[in-house]
C-alpha positions as CSV (number, residue, x, y, z in Angstrom):
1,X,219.4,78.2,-64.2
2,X,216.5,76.5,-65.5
3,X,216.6,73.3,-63.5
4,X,215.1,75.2,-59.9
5,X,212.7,77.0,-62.7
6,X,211.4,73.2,-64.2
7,X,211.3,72.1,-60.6
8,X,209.6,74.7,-59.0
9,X,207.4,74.4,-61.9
10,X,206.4,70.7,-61.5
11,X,205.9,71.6,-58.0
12,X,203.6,74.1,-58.4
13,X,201.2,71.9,-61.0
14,X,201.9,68.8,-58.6
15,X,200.2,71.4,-56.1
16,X,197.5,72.2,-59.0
17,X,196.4,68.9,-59.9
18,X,196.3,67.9,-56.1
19,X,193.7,70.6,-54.9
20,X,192.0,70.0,-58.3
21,X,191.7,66.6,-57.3
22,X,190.4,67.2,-53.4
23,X,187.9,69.6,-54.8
24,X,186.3,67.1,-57.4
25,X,186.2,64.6,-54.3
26,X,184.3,67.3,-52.4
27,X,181.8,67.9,-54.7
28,X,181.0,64.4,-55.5
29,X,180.7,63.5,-51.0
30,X,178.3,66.7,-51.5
31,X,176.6,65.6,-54.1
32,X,175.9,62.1,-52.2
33,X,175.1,63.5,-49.6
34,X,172.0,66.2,-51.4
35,X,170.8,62.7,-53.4
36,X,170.5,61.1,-50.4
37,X,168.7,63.4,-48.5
38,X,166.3,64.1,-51.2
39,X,165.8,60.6,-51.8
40,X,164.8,60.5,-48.0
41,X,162.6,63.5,-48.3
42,X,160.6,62.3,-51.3
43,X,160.1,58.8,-49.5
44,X,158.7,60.8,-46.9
45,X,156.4,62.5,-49.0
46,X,154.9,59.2,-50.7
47,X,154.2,58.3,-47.3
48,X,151.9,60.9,-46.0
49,X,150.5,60.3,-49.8
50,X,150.2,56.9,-49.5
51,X,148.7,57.9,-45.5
52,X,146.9,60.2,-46.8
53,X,144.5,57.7,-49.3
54,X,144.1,55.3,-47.0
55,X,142.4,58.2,-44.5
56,X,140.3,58.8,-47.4
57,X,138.9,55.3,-48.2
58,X,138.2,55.1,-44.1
59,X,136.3,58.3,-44.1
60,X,138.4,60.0,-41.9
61,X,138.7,63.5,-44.1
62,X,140.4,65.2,-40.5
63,X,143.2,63.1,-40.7
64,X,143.9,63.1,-44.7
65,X,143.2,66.7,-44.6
66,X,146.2,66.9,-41.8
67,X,147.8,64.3,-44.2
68,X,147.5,67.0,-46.9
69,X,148.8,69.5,-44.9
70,X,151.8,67.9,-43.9
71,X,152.9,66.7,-46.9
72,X,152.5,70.4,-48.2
73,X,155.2,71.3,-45.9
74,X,157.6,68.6,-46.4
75,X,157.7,69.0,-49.9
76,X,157.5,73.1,-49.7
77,X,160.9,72.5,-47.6
Protein backbone atom coordinates (compact mmCIF):
# COMPACT_ATOMS: atom_id res chain seq x y z
CA UNK A 1 0.00 0.00 0.00
CA UNK A 2 2.63 2.49 0.51
CA UNK A 3 4.96 1.52 -2.27
CA UNK A 4 2.58 3.26 -5.37
CA UNK A 5 2.12 6.12 -2.51
CA UNK A 6 6.37 6.58 -2.25
CA UNK A 7 6.40 6.16 -5.97
CA UNK A 8 3.98 8.40 -7.04
CA UNK A 9 5.52 10.64 -4.55
CA UNK A 10 9.07 10.70 -6.05
CA UNK A 11 7.37 11.22 -9.26
CA UNK A 12 5.62 14.02 -8.46
CA UNK A 13 8.93 16.00 -6.77
CA UNK A 14 11.06 14.43 -9.89
CA UNK A 15 8.25 16.55 -11.72
CA UNK A 16 8.95 19.45 -9.08
CA UNK A 17 12.45 19.79 -9.20
CA UNK A 18 12.36 19.47 -13.08
CA UNK A 19 10.07 22.57 -13.85
CA UNK A 20 12.00 24.27 -10.92
CA UNK A 21 14.96 23.69 -12.80
CA UNK A 22 13.57 24.89 -16.54
CA UNK A 23 12.24 28.01 -14.89
CA UNK A 24 15.65 29.06 -13.27
CA UNK A 25 17.18 28.38 -16.87
CA UNK A 26 14.59 30.77 -18.20
CA UNK A 27 15.21 33.45 -16.13
CA UNK A 28 18.82 33.42 -16.32
CA UNK A 29 18.51 33.26 -20.98
CA UNK A 30 16.12 36.43 -19.94
CA UNK A 31 18.29 37.85 -17.96
CA UNK A 32 21.18 37.64 -20.69
CA UNK A 33 19.28 38.59 -22.98
CA UNK A 34 17.91 42.37 -20.92
CA UNK A 35 22.04 42.82 -20.04
CA UNK A 36 22.79 42.54 -23.39
CA UNK A 37 20.49 44.80 -24.74
CA UNK A 38 21.10 47.41 -22.24
CA UNK A 39 24.63 47.11 -22.69
CA UNK A 40 23.87 47.81 -26.48
CA UNK A 41 21.62 50.63 -25.65
CA UNK A 42 24.11 52.42 -23.32
CA UNK A 43 26.94 51.98 -25.96
CA UNK A 44 24.68 53.74 -28.13
CA UNK A 45 24.16 56.45 -25.97
CA UNK A 46 28.00 57.19 -25.33
CA UNK A 47 28.15 57.51 -28.93
CA UNK A 48 25.80 60.32 -29.76
CA UNK A 49 27.74 61.65 -26.44
CA UNK A 50 30.87 61.20 -27.67
CA UNK A 51 29.14 62.68 -31.39
CA UNK A 52 27.76 65.06 -29.72
CA UNK A 53 31.30 66.82 -28.28
CA UNK A 54 32.98 66.60 -31.20
CA UNK A 55 30.01 68.73 -33.05
CA UNK A 56 30.70 71.11 -30.37
CA UNK A 57 34.46 71.63 -30.67
CA UNK A 58 33.73 72.08 -34.69
CA UNK A 59 31.11 74.64 -34.04
CA UNK A 60 28.44 72.98 -35.50
CA UNK A 61 25.75 73.62 -32.49
CA UNK A 62 22.77 72.14 -35.23
CA UNK A 63 24.16 68.93 -35.29
CA UNK A 64 25.11 68.48 -31.40
CA UNK A 65 21.86 70.09 -30.63
CA UNK A 66 20.30 67.07 -32.91
CA UNK A 67 23.04 64.98 -31.13
CA UNK A 68 21.33 66.05 -27.85
CA UNK A 69 18.18 65.31 -28.95
CA UNK A 70 18.66 61.99 -30.00
CA UNK A 71 20.38 60.81 -27.28
CA UNK A 72 17.37 62.14 -25.09
CA UNK A 73 15.32 59.65 -26.80
CA UNK A 74 17.47 56.68 -26.68
CA UNK A 75 18.03 56.84 -23.20
CA UNK A 76 14.24 58.00 -22.38
CA UNK A 77 13.42 54.47 -24.18
Amino acid sequence: MTEPLLAFALLGAAAAFSIGCARIVSWLLDRRDYTASQQSREAQVTALARAEIAATKRGDLLAAARYAEQQEVTHVS
